[in-house]
Structures are given as C-alpha cells and as structure tokens.
Phi, psi and omega in degrees: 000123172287140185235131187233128155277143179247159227210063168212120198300353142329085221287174137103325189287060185020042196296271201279014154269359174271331165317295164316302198295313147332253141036259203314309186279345156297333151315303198286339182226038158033048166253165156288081168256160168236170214210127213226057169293081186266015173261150193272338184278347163066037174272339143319278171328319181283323176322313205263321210286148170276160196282315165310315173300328181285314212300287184335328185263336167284329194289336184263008181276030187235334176337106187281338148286316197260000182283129176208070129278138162302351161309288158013280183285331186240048198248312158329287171311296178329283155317357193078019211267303197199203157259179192303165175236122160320109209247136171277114194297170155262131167302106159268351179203160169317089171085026189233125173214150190268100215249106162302130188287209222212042189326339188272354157309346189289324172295286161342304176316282194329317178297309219295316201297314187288310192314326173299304175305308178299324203292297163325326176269009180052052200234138186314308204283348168298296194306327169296263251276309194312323192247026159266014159271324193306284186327298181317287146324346190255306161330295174312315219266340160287353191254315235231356168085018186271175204254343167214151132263126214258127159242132157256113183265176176274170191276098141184183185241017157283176194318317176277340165281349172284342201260327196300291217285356181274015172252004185255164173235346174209169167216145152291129170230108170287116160239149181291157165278066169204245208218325187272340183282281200298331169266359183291344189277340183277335174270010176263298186310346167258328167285335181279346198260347194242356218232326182264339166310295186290312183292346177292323210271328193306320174275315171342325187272325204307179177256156167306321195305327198290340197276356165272006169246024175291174157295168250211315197033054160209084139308089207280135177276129174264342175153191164205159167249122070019139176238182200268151151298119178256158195257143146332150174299138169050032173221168200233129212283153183243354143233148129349168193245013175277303121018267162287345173271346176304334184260347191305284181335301278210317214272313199293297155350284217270322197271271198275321196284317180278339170307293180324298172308341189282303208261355200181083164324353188271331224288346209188076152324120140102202186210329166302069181231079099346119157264324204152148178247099177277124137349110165311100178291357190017251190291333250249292179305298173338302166317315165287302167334311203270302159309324175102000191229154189301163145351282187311331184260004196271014176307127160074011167243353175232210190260164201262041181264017175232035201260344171290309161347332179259319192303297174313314198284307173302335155283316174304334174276321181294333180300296188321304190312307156316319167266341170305296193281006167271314197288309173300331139096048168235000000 
C-alpha cells in the first residue's frame, strides 16, 4: 500500500474535499483507497458520518474496549499503556474506507512533540510514539487490501503533520491561485526538507535492528493541484487567475521541488509538477457536504441543470486519479 499525504499548512484549499474526490475517482478506476483523518478537526470523518453516528463514535473513543478512533488505536502508545490496538475502518463507498479521525488526536500531537526529541536520544518510547499512526494505519490498510492511502491533515506545520507526511511515500500540495497560497508554498518546502533531514540523522543514529519499523522519511513530491481563484464578495480581482498560476510553477519549482533534489533527486521527479487546475465547484461542494457523497455522485440529488457540471467535475477527478496512479506507481 502506497501512503499519500495531501499536505499544505495553508488553511481554505480544500484539502478534504479533494480528498473525498480523489478517492471517489480511484475507485472508480478500481483501486482500494483508505481515508486517512489525521486532522484533529475530524471534517473528513463529519463528511461521511450523521452527526449522531459522530458523537457516538468520538464519545466511546477513549474506551479500551468500544473505541474505533485513530485516537483509539494509538491512544495505548500515546500513554504508555501498550501497543497500537487494532481498529475497524468504515466502509463509505464501494472500495473507499474510512479509518476516523479525533479531537483527541490533538493529544497525541502533544506526545509527538517529545517523542521527537526522544527519537535522538535513541530511546523506544521515542520510536513507539513517532510510528504509532504509521503502525496503525498499515494495519488499516492490510484489513482493508488497500491499494494507497490518502491522509487528510490539518493547515499547520506541527508535530502531527511531521509524523504524518514523513511516513507518507509521496505528498501532493493544493493551492489556491493568490498570493497567500504562494507564499505559504515556501514555509511547506522548509519544513518538510528540514523535517526529512533531521529524520535521516534520527535513523543514522537508531541501532539497526530499530530501522526497519522507523518511518521511511523520504517523502516523494508528486506534484500540486491549483484551484480557481476566487474574488471577495463586492470587490473586483485585481489579477486573473491566469496570473497567479504563471508564478505558482515557478514558486513550486524554486521553494519545494529544489530544496527536496539538494537532499535526494528522487524527492522531486521529473521537471512538470502540476497535476492538474480544478475548477470552482461552487455550489457543488456544499451540496456533496450535505449528502455525504463525493461531486461524481450527485446525478439525481440535486437539480438537474447541474448534471453537465458534475459530469465535468467527474473527468476532471478521473484525470487526477490517473496521474496520481502513474506518478505514484499503484
């Protein structure tokens, strides 16, 4: 199983609705994806789940018995209790599965912070805590046959998004087309290049027998997705959105793609790395929010003067999907 982050501490780009759409069209071009909620705000999880069905499931997730959160599974380690506990994904769709997220992950983030530090020190309970989302997850991903995994995280640069993507094998960077997306792309290329450096000296230090369950730390850039530029409500763009993705590239290029080849040429393939420009879903994401289903499904739930639309929106995710699994190699 290939593990993919989609990855940018920029709040607002839609990281989990590309996430669902993603998904939805690897399926559909008959892969096993699992869904990954490494965000403490759990809106992946709120997507699929009735509100009741969430309360129910966060309210038993400190359980040791009845829990099936990743708070769940790695809440043993996190304390100090045990090893990961084993969890159930939830089917949402056909060949789509769900591993739910947390607020309590937010706890976990806290453990992560020492667990790093400790990681230096050659000390176990660093190396348990750093790879108890990995283990977990790996876990998900043998119950459930799948062929990638997607984690969707939250917009920061903390701890938990450090153990996520050095444990991803490739990551994806969405961006808005504007000004704050571009410069926010210079703090994702220093932290992840400084984030895979420092885990090279944490294994260099480890004993061998430790390095084959460490993180992997070489995270391959697969590429970014770019959105439509949107304008303020009453105010009038004062560029195009032509405009901003011509500096995106460039941006991508000098901030990510070249940092990454200074530690590793493999890190950042290739010379294109553009995936693809989606498209303003306008009404279109709320709408799948509200049903609980990806875009592509939304034939015969809304009205239907919008079916060319979804039909668009549904070749545009099979393209993604298709260079995803060329780049990615499932």
């Amino acid at each position: 199983m290939k593990k993919l982050a989609l990855f940018n501490h920029k709040g607002g780009v839609g990281k989990t609705t590309l996430a669902v759409n993603i998904a939805d069209a690897l399926a559909e071009a008959g892969k096993r994806v699992l869904l990954v909620d490494a965000d403490p705000q759990c809106n992946l999880t709120a997507f699929y789940l009735e509100e009741g069905d969430l309360d129910r499931l966060l309210g038993a997730s400190g359980d040791d018995e009845f829990g099936k959160t990743l708070w769940s599974a790695v809440q043993p380690v996190s304390l100090g209790r045990g090893d990961v506990k084993e969890i159930p994904a939830i089917e949402v769709a056909p060949k789509v599965f769900l591993a739910p997220g947390d607020v309590l992950l937010a706890d976990y983030e806290e453990e992560l912070a020492g667990a790093w530090n400790d990681s230096f020190a050659r000390k176990t309970r660093g190396y348990d805590v750093m790879c108890g989302l990995s283990k977990a997850v790996d876990i998900l991903g043998r119950q459930t046959r799948a062929d990638i995994a997607i984690y969707d995280v939250g917009p920061n640069v903390g701890p938990l998004n450090r153990a996520v993507l050095l444990d991803s094998d490739y990551f994806i960077t969405p961006v808005a087309a504007d000004l704050f997306s571009l410069r926010a792309l210079t703090t994702v290329g220093r932290s992840i290049t400084r984030w895979i450096s420092d885990w090279a000296t944490v294994r260099s230090l480890a004993d061998a027998s430790e390095l084959p369950r460490l993180l992997n730390g070489k995270p391959v850039y697969a590429g970014y997705l770019s959105s439509a530029y949107k304008v303020a409500k009453g105010r009038k763009a004062a560029h195009p959105h032509a405009y901003w993705e011509s500096k995106l590239a460039p941006r991508v290029r000098d901030k990510i793609a070249v940092p990454l080849r200074q530690i590793d040429p493999n890190l950042a393939p290739g010379s294109d790395h553009k995936i693809s420009s989606v498209k303003n879903f306008h009404s279109l994401a709320p709408d799948g929010q509200s049903w609980g289903v990806p875009i592509a499904k939304l034939r015969g739930k809304v009205n239907p003067g919008h079916t060319g639309q979804i039909d668009e929106v549904a070749d545009q995710f099979a393209g993604i999907a298709r260079s995803i699994i060329t780049r990615a190699a499932i």
